[in-house]
N, C-alpha and C positions, 0 to 999 in steps of 0.2 A: 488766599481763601482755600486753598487745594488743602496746604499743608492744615488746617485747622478742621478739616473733613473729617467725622469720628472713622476710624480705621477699618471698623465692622462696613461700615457704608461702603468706604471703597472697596472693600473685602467683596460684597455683595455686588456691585457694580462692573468690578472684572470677571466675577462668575457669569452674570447677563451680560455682557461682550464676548466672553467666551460663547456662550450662547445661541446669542446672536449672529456670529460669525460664520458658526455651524449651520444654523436653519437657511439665512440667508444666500439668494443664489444669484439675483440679477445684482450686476457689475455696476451701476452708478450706487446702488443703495449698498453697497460694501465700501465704494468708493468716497461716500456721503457718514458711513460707520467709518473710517480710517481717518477722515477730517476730523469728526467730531474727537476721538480718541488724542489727535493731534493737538486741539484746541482744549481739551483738557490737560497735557500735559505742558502747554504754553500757558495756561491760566496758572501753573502750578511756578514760575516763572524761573522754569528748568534750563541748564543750556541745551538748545538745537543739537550741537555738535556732537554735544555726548550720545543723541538719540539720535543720530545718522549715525556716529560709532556701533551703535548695538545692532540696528539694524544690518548691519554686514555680518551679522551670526546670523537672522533668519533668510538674508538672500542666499547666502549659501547653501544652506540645506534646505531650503526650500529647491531651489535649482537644480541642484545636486539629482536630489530626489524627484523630483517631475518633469526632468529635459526630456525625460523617451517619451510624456502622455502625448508630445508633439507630432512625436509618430507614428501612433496607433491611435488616435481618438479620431474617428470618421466625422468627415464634416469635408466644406470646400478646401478644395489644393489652392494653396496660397505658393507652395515651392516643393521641385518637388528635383533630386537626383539621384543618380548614381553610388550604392556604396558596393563593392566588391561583388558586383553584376548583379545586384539588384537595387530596386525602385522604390526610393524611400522619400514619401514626400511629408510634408510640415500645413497642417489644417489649420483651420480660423477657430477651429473649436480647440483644438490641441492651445492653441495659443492663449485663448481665454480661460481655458484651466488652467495651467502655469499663473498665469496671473493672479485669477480669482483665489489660490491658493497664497498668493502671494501677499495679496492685501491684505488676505483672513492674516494672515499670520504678522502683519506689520502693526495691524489695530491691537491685536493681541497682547502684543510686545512692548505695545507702548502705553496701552495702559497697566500691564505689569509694572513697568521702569518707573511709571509716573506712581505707584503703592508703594513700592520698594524707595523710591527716593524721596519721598513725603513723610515716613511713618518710621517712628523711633525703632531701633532692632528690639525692646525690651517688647514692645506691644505686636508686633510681628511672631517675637514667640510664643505673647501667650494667645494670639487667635492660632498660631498652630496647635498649641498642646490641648486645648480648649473644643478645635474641630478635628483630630485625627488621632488617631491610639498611639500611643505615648513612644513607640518604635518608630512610627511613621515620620511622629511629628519630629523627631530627633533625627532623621535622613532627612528632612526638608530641612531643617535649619544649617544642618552640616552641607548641605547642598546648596540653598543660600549664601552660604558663604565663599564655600568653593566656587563658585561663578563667577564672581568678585576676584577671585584669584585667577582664575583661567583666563581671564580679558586681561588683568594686569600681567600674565605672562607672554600674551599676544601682542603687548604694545612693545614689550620690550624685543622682542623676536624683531617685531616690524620696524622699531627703532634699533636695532643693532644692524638690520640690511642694508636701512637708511643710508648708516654712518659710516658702511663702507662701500657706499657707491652704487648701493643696491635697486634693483626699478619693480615694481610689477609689471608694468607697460615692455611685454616680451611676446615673441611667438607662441602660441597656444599650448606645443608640447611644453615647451620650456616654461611658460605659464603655471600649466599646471603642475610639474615638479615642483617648482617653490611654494606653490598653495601647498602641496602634501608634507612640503618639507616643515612650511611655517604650522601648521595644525597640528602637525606629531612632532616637534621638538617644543610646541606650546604645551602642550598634555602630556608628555613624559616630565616636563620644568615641574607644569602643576600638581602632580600627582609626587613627583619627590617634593613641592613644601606643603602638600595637603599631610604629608607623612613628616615631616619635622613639626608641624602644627599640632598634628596627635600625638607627637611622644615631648610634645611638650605639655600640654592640653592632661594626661596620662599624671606627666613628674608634678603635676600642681592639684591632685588628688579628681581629677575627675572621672568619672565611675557611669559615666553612662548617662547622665539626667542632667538636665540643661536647667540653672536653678531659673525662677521668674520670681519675678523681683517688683512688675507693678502689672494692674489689672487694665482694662480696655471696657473704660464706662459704655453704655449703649449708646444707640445711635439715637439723635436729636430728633425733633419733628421735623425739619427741614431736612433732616437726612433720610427718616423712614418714607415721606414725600417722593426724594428722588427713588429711593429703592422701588417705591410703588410704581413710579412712571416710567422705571426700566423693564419691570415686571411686566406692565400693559403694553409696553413695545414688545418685550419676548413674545408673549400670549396672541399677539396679534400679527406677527413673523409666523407663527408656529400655527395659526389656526388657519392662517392666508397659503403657507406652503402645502401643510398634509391636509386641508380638509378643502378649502375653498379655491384651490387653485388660480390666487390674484398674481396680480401684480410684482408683491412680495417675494413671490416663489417661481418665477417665469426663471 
């Protein structure tokens, strides 16, 4: 059913998740927004696996980037030590940002993955060329693809560690050295065959403009339906958080 979803819909549908994700502040209804995003890419009857695989790109940098809110967002000391004579402790608020950033960005992710592996690349380009200035829209497609390539350099990295005995499961520093080692030998891989990709892309006369080749019919009444019902959830996130102060926005 996913896959037969006019593309504009779901196009329209990861915008209002994007949205949503933002407006949204209390932890069950983010958590309640990350099921449902789950349950659309399970209706789309996608493998699991592959969508735990992606997800280890937005834990990372999610993590990466908001380990210290843990120790400066005031709220109750849940833990609290010593670093190099001074007193650094770990809140219950700090910990609920990390998260609540955490889920935003896993709902996110997966209803991208579930647009992107639904929808032919031919229609993917022309809602790009169609919504973004024709510069733009040629960095997102070229970006699209490259992404696609960067996880397949990451698997091979992780599968080359594998097969010579290699663990993550190590001491922290040591931890972290093979995470930096696996990142920057996966993105220097990608970026020499994003570079053999353009100078082949180049020898086969391409000049810049990505040709499109079929159109992307509008969306159905059953689909301009759901865009509507997505909308009235936005509208009422957004009027519940900045105006009304409900539930919504605690």
């Amino acid at each position: 059913m996913v896959h037969r979803i006019n593309p504009w819909t779901k196009g329209v549908l990861l915008i209002f998740t994007v949205g949503l994700a933002t407006v949204l502040t209390d932890i069950w209804i983010l958590l309640f927004l990350l099921a449902l995003s789950i349950a659309f890419y399970a209706a789309a009857r996608l493998p699991l696996g592959v969508l735990i695989g992606w997800w280890t790109l937005p834990v990372v940098f999610v993590v990466t980037l908001t380990v210290m809110f843990m120790f400066t967002e005031p709220g109750e000391q849940l833990l609290t030590f010593d670093v190099f004579g001074k007193r650094i402790s770990i809140t219950d608020n700090g910990i609920m940002l990390v998260v609540k950033l955490l889920v935003r960005a896993l709902a996110v992710v997966t209803v991208s993955l579930t647009l992107f592996m639904t929808t032919r690349y031919t229609h993917i380009a022309h809602m790009a060329f169609r919504t973004l200035p024709g510069t733009l829209a040629n960095m997102f497609i070229l970006s699209y693809r490259f992404m696609f390539e960067t996880s397949d350099e990451i698997s091979d990295v992780l599968d080359a560690m594998h097969s010579r005995s290699g663990s993550l499961a190590r001491g922290f520093s040591r931890q972290t050295k093979i995470f930096a080692g696996i990142f920057g030998l996966s993105f220097v891989h990608a970026f020499e065959r994003a570079e053999r990709i353009a100078k082949a892309m180049e020898a086969r006369g391409f000049a810049g403009q990505f040709p499109r080749t079929e159109r992307v019919p509008l969306p159905s009444y059953g689909g301009c339906a759901l865009i509507a019902l997505a909308a009235v959830a936005f509208a009422i996130a957004t009027y519940s958080r900045y105006f009304a102060g409900g539930p919504l926005g605690w």
